[in-house]
N, C-alpha and C positions, 0 to 999 in steps of 0.2 A: 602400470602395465599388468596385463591378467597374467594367469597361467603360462594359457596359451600361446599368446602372444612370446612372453619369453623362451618356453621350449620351440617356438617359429623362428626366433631371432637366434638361437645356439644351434640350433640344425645348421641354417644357414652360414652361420659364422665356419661349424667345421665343413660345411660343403665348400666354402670359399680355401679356406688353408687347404682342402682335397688338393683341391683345382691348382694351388701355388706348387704344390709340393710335387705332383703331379704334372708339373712345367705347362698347365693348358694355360695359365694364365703369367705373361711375362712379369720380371720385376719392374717395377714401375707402374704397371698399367693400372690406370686411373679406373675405379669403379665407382660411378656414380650411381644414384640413388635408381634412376629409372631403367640403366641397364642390371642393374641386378635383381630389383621388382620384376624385370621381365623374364630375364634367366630363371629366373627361382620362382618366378609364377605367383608371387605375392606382392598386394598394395604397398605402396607406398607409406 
């Protein structure tokens, strides 16, 4: 994994805890692969 790639993947990681902590995202709610590529605007 480059750099890049991993400073892409820890942004994301804390936008998603944002989002939990934040109540936009309930507990439980399933995050799969494509709804979060699309949320966050990044491939798969």
């Amino acid at each position: 994994m480059s750099t890049d790639a991993i400073k892409s993947s820890i942004q994301i990681a804390n936008r998603i805890m944002e989002a939990i902590l934040a109540k936009q995202l309930a507990p439980g709610t399933r995050l799969g692969e494509q709804q979060l590529s699309e949320l966050f605007g990044v491939s798969r």
